[in-house]
N, CA, C and O atoms as a GROMACS GRO file, in nm:
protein
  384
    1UNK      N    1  -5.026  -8.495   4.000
    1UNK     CA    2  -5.136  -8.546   3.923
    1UNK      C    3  -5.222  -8.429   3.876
    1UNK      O    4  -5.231  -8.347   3.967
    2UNK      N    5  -5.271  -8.400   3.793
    2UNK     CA    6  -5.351  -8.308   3.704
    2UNK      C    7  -5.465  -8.354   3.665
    2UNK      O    8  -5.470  -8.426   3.565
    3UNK      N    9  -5.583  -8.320   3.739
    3UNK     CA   10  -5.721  -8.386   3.748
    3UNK      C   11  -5.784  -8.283   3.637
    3UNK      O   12  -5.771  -8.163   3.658
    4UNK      N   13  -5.847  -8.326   3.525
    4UNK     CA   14  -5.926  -8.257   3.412
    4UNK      C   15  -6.058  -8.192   3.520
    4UNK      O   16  -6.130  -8.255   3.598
    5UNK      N   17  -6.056  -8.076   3.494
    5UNK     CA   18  -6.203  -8.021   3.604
    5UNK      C   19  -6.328  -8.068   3.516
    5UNK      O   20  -6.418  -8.073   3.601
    6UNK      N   21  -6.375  -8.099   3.415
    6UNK     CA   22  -6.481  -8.101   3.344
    6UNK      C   23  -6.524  -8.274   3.368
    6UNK      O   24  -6.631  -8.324   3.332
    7UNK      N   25  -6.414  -8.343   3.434
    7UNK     CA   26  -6.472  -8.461   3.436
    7UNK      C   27  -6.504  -8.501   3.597
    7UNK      O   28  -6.470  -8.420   3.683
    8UNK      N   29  -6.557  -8.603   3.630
    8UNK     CA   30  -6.634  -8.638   3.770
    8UNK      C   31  -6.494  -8.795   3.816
    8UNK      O   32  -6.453  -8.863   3.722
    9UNK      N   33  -6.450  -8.823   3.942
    9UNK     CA   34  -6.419  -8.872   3.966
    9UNK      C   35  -6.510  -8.905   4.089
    9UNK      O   36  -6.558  -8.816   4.159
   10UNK      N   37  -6.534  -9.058   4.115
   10UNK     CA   38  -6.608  -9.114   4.169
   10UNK      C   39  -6.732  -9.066   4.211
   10UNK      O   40  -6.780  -9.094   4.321
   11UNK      N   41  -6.792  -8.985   4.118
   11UNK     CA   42  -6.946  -8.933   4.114
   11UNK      C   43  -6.902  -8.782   4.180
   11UNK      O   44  -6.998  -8.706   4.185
   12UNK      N   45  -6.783  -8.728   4.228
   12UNK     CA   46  -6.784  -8.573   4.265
   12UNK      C   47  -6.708  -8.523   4.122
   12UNK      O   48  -6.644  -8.590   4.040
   13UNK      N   49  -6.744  -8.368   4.126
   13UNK     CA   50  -6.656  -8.322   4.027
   13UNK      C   51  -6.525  -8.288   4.054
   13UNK      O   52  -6.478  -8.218   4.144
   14UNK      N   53  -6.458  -8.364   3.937
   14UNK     CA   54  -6.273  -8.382   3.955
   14UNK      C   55  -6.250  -8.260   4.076
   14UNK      O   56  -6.232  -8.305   4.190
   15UNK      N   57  -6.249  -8.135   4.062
   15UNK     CA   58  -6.180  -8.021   4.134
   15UNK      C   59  -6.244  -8.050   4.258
   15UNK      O   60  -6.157  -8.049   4.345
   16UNK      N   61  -6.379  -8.081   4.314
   16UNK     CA   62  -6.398  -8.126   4.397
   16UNK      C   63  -6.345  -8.222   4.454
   16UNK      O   64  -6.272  -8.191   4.548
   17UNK      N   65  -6.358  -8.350   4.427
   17UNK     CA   66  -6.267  -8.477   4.456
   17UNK      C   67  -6.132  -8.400   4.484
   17UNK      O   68  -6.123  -8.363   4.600
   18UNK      N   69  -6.054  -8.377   4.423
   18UNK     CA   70  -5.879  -8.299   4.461
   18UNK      C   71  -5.908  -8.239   4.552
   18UNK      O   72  -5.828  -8.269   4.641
   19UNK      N   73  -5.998  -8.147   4.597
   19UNK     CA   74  -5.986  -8.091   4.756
   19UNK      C   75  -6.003  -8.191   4.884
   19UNK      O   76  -5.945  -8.197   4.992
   20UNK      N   77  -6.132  -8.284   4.807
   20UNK     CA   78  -6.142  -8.405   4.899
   20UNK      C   79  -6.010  -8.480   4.932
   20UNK      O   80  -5.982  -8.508   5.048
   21UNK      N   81  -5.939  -8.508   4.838
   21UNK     CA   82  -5.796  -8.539   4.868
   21UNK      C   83  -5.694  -8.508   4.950
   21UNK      O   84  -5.638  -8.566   5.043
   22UNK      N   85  -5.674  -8.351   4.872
   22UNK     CA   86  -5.589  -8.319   4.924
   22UNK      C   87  -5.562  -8.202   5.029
   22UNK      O   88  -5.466  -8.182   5.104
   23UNK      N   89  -5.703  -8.118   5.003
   23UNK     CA   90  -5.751  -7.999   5.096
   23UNK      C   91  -5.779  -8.098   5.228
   23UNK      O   92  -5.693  -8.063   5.309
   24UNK      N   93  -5.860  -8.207   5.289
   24UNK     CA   94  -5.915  -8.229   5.388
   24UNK      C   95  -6.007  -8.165   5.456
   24UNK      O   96  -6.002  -8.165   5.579
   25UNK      N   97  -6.100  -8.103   5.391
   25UNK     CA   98  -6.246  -8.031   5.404
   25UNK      C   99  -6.328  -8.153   5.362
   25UNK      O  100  -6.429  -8.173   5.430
   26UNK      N  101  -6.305  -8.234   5.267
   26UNK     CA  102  -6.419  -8.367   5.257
   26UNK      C  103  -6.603  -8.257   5.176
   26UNK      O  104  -6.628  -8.180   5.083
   27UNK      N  105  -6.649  -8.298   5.248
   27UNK     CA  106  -6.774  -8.223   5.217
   27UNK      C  107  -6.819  -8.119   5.349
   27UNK      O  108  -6.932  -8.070   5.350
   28UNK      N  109  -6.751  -8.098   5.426
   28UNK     CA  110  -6.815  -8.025   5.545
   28UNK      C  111  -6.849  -7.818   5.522
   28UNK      O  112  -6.876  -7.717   5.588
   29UNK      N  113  -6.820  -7.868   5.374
   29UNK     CA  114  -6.908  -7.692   5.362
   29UNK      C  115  -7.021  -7.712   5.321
   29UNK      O  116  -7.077  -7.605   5.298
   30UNK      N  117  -7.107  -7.835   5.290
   30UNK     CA  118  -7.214  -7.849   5.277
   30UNK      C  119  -7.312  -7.807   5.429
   30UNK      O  120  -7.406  -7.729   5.446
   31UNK      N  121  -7.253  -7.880   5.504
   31UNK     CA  122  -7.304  -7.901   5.686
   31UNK      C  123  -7.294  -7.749   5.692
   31UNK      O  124  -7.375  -7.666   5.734
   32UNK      N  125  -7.197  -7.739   5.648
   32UNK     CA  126  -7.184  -7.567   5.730
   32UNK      C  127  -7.222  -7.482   5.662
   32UNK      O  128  -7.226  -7.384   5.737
   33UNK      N  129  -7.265  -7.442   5.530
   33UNK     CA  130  -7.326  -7.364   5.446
   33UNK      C  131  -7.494  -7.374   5.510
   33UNK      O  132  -7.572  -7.286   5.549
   34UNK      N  133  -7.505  -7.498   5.500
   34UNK     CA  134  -7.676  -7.528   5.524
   34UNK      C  135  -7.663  -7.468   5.727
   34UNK      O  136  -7.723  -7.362   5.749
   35UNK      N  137  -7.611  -7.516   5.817
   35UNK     CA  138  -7.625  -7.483   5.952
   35UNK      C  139  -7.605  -7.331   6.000
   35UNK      O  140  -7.654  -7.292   6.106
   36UNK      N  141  -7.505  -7.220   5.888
   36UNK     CA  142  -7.520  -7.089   5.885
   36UNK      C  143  -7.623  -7.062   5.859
   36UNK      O  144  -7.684  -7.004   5.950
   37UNK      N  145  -7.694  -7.083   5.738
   37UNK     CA  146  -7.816  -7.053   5.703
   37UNK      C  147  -7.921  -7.052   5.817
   37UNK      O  148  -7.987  -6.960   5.865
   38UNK      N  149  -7.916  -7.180   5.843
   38UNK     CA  150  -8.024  -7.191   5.941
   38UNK      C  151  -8.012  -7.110   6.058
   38UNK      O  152  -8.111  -7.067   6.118
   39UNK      N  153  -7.826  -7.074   6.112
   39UNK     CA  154  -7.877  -7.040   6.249
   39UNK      C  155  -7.899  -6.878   6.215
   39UNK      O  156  -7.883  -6.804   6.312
   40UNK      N  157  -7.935  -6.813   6.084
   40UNK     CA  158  -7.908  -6.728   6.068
   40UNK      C  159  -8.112  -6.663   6.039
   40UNK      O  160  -8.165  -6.553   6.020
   41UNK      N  161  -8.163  -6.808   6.050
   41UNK     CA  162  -8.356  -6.759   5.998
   41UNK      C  163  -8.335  -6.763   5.844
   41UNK      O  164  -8.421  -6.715   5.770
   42UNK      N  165  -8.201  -6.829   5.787
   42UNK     CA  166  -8.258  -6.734   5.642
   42UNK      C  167  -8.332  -6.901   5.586
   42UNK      O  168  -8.333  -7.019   5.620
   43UNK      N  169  -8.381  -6.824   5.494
   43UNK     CA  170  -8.481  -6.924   5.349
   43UNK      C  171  -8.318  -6.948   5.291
   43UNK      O  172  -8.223  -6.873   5.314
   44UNK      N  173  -8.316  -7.101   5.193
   44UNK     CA  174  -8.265  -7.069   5.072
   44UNK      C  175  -8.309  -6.979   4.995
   44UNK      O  176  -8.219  -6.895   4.992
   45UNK      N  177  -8.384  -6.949   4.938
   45UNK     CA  178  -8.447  -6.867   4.863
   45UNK      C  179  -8.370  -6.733   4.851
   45UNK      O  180  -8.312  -6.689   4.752
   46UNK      N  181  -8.386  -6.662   5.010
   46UNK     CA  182  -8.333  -6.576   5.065
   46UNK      C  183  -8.137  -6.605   5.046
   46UNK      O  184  -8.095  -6.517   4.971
   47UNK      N  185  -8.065  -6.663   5.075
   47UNK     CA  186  -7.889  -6.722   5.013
   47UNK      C  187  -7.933  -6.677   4.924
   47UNK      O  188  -7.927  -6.554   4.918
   48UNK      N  189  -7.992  -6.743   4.821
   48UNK     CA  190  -7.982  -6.759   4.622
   48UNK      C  191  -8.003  -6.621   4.620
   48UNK      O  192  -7.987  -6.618   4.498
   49UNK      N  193  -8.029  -6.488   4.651
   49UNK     CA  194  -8.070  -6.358   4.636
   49UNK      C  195  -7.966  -6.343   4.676
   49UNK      O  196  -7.894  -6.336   4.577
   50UNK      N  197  -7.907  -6.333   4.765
   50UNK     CA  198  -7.806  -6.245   4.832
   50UNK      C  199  -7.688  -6.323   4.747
   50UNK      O  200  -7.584  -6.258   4.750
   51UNK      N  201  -7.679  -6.440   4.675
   51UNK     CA  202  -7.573  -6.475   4.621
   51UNK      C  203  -7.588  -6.427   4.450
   51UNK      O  204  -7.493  -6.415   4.373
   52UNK      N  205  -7.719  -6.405   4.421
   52UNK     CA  206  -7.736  -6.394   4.278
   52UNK      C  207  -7.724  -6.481   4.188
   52UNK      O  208  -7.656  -6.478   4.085
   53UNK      N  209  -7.824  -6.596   4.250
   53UNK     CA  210  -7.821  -6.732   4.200
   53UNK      C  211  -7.963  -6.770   4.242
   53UNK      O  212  -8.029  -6.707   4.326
   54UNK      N  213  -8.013  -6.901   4.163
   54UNK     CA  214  -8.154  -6.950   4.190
   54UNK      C  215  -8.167  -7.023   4.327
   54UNK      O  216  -8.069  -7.077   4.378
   55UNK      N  217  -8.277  -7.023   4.379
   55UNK     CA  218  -8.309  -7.112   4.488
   55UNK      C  219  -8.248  -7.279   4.479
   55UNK      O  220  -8.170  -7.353   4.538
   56UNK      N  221  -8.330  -7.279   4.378
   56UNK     CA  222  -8.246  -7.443   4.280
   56UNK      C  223  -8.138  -7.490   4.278
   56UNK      O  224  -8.121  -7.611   4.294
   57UNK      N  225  -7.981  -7.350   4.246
   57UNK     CA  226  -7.873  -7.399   4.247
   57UNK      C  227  -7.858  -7.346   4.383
   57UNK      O  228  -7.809  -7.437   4.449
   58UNK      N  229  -7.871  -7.275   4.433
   58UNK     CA  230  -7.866  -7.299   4.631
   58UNK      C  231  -7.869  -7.458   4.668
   58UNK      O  232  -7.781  -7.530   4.714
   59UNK      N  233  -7.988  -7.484   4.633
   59UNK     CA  234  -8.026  -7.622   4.716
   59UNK      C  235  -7.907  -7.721   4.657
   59UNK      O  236  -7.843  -7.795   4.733
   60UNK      N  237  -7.886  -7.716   4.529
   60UNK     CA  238  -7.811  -7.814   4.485
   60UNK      C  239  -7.638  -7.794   4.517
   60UNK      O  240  -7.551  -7.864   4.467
   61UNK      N  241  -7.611  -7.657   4.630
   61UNK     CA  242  -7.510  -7.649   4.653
   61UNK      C  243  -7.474  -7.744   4.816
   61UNK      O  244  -7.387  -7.817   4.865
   62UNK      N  245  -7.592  -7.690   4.847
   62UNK     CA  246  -7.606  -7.757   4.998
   62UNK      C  247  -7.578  -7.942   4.988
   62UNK      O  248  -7.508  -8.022   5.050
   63UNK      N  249  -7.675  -7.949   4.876
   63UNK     CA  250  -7.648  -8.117   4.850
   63UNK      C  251  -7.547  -8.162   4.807
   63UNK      O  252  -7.528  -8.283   4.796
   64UNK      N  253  -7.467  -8.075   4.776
   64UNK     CA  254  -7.362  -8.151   4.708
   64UNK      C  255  -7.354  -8.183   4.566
   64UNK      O  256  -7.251  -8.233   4.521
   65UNK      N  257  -7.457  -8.159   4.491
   65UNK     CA  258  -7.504  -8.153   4.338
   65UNK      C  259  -7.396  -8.089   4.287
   65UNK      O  260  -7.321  -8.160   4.220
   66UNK      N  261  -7.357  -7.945   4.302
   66UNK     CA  262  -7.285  -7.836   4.215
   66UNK      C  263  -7.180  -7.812   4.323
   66UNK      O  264  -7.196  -7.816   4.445
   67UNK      N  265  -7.064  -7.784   4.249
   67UNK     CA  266  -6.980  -7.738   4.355
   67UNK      C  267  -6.996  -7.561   4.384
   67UNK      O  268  -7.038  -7.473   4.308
   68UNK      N  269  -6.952  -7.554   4.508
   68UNK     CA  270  -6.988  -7.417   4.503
   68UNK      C  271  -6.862  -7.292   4.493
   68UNK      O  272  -6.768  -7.255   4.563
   69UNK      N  273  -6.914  -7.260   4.380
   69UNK     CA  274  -6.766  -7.127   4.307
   69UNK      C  275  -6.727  -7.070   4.394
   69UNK      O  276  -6.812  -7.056   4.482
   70UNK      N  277  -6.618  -7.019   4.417
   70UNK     CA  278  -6.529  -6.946   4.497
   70UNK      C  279  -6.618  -6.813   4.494
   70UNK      O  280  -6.594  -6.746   4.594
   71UNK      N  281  -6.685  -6.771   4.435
   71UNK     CA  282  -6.680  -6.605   4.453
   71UNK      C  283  -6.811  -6.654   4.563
   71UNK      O  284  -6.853  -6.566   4.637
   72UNK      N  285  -6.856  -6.754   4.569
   72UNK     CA  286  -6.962  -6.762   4.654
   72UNK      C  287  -6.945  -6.828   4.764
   72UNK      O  288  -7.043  -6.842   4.838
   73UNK      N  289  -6.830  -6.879   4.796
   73UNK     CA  290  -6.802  -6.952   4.906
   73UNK      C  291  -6.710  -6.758   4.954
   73UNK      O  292  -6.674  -6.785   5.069
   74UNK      N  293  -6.676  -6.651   4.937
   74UNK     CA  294  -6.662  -6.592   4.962
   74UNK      C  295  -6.719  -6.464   4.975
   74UNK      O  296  -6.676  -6.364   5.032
   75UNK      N  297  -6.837  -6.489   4.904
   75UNK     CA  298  -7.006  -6.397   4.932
   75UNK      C  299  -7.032  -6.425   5.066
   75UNK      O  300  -7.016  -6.340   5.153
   76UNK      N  301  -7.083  -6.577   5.098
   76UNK     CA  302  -7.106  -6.617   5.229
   76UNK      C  303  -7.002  -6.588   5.308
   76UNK      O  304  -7.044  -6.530   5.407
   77UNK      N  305  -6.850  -6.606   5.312
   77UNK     CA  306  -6.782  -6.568   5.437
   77UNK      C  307  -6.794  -6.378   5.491
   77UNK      O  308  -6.783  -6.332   5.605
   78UNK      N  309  -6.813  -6.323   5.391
   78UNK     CA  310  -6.823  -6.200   5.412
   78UNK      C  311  -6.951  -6.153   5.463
   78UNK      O  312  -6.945  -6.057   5.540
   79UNK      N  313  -7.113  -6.223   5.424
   79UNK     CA  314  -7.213  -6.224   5.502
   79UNK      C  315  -7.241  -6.265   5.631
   79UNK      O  316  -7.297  -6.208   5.725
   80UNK      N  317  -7.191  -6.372   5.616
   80UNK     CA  318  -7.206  -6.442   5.769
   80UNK      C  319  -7.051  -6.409   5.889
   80UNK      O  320  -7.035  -6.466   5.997
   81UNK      N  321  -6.988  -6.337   5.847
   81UNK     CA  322  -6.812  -6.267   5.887
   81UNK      C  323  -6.785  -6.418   5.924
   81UNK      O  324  -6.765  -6.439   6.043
   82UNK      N  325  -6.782  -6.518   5.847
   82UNK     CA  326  -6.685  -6.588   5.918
   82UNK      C  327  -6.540  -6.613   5.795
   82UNK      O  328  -6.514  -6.553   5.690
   83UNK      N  329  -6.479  -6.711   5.856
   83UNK     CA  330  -6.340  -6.721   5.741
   83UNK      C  331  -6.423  -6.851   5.631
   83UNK      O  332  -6.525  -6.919   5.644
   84UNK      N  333  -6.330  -6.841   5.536
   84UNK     CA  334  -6.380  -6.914   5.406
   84UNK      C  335  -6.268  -7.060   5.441
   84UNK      O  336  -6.291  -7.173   5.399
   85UNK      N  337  -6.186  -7.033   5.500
   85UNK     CA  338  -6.153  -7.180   5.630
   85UNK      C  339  -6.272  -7.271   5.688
   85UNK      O  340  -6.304  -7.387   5.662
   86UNK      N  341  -6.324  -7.181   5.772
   86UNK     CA  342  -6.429  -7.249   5.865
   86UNK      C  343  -6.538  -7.275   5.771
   86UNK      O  344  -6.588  -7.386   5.787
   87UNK      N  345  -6.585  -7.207   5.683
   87UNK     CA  346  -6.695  -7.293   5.561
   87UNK      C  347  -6.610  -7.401   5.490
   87UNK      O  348  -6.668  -7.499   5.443
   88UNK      N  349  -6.510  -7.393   5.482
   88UNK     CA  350  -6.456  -7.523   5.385
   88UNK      C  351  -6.421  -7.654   5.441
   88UNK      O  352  -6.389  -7.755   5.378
   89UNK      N  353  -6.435  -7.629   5.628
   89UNK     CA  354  -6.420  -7.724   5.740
   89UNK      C  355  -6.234  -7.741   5.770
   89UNK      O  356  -6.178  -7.834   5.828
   90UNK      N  357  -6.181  -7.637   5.718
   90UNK     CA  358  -6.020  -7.660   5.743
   90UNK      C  359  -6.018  -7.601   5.880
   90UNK      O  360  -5.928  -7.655   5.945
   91UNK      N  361  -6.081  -7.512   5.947
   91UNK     CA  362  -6.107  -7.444   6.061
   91UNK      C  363  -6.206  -7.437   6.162
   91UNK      O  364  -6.319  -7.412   6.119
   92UNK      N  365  -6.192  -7.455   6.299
   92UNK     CA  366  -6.300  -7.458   6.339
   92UNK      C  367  -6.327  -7.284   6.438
   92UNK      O  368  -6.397  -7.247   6.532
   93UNK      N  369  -6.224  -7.221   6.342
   93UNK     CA  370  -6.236  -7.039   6.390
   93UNK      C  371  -6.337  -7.035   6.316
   93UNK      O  372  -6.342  -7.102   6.213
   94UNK      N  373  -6.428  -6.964   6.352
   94UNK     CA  374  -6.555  -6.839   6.283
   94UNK      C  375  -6.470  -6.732   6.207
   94UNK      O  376  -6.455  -6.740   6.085
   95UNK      N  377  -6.409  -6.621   6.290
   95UNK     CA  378  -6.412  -6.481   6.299
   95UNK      C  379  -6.299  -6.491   6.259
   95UNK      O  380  -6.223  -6.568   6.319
   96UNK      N  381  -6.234  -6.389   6.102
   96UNK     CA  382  -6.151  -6.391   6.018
   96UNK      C  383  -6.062  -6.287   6.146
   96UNK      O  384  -5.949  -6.246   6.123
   0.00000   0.00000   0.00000
């Protein structure tokens, strides 16, 4: 099946939904993007800097609003050293 990325299937965006499918991460890099943060003291504010992005689309990554781009789901694994597994919830290893 060949999901168009520009369109939304059941309110997520298509490429999203297909991981929901077929990756089995669901949404649990939301939980875990937002619970690094936290156990880490940082602000969003503070992410959106270190990612080179607004506070705004931070927050709206955590929520689930925007999906969050690969180069930044791999900003964070390299900040926080964990694997880009364990942010995407396929893993419950930390340490690459």
């Amino acid at each position: 099946m060949i999901v168009n990325i520009f369109t939304k299937v059941k309110g997520y965006p298509a490429s999203l939904y297909t991981i929901m499918l077929f990756g089995g991460c669901g949404m649990e890099y939301q939980r875990r993007i937002r619970d690094l943060r936290e156990d880490h003291d940082l602000t969003q504010q503070q992410v959106a800097a270190i990612l080179g992005t607004s506070q705004t689309m931070y927050a709206r990554y955590e929520r689930g609003a925007n999906e969050l781009p690969i180069r930044h789901l791999v900003a964070l694994a390299d900040y926080y050293h964990v694997t880009t597994d364990y942010i995407l919830g396929r893993s419950n290893k930390k340490s690459p």
